[in-house]
C-alpha positions as a Markdown table, in Angstrom:
| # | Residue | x | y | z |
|---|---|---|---|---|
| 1 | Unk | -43.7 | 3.0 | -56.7 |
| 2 | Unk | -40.2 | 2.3 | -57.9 |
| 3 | Unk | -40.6 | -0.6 | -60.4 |
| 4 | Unk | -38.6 | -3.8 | -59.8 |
| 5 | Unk | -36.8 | -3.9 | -63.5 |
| 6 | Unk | -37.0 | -1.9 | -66.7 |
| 7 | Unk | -36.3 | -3.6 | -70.3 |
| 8 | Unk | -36.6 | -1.2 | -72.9 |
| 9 | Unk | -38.2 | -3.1 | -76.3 |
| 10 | Unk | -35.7 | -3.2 | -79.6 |
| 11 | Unk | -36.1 | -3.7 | -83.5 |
| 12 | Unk | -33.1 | -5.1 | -84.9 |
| 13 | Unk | -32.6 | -3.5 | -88.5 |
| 14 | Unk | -29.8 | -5.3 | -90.7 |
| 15 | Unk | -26.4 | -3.0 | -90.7 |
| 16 | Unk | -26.6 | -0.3 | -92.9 |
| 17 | Unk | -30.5 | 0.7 | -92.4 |
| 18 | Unk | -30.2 | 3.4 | -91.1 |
| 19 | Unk | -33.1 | 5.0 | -93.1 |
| 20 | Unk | -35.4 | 2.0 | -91.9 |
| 21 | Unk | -34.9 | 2.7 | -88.3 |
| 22 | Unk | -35.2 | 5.9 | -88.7 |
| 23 | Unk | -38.6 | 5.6 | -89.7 |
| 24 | Unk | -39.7 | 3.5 | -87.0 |
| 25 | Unk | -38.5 | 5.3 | -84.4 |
| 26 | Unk | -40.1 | 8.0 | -86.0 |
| 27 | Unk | -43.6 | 6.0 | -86.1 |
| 28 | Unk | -43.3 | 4.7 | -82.7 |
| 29 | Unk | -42.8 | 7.9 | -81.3 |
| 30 | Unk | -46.2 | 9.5 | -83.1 |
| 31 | Unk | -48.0 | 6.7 | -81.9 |
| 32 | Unk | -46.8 | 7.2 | -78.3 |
| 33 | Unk | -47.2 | 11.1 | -78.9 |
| 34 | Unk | -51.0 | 10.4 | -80.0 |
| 35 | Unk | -52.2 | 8.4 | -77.1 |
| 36 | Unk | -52.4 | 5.2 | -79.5 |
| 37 | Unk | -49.6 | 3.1 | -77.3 |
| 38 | Unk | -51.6 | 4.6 | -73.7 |
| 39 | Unk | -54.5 | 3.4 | -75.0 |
| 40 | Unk | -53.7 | -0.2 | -75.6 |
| 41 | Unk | -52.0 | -0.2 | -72.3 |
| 42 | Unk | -55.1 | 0.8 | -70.8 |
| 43 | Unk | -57.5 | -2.2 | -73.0 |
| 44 | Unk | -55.0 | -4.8 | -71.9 |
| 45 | Unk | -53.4 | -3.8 | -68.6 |
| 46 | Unk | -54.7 | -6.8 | -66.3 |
| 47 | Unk | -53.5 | -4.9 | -63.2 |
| 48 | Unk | -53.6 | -1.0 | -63.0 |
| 49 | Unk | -50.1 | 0.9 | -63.3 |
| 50 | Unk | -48.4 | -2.0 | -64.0 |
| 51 | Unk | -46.8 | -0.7 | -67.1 |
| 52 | Unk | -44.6 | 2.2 | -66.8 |
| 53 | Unk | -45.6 | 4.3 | -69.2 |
| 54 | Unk | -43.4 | 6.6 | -71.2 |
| 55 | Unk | -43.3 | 10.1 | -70.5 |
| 56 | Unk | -44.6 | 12.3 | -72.8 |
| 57 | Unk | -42.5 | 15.2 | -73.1 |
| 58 | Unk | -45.4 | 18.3 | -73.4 |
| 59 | Unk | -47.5 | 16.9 | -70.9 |
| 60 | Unk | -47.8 | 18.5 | -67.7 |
| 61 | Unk | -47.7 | 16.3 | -64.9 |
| 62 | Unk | -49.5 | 18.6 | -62.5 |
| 63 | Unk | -47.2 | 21.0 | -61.5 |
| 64 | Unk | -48.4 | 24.3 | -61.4 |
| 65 | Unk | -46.7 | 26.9 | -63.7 |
């Protein structure tokens, strides 16, 4: 189902901190990467799928190779 509107989520770091956001996109990413951010969609999702979840880039989505 094609979702009715998608707003990415922001940090705001002051100008200049480069370094700073940096590491959080690093962070964020693991935790997506790990399963951490699926599985706290999945404790508080009050309706199934109706988060879009991000795609995980090594993670076959059922097509055969």
């Amino acid at each position: 189902m094609k979702p009715v509107r998608v707003f990415p989520n922001v940090l705001m770091v002051g100008k200049g901190e480069d370094r700073l956001r940096s590491t959080l996109n690093t962070a964020i990413q693991e935790l997506v990467n790990n399963g951490f951010v699926d599985r706290v969609i999945d404790k508080y999702e009050k309706y199934p799928n109706s988060f879009q979840r991000v795609a995980i880039p090594y993670k076959e989505t059922g097509a055969s190779k």
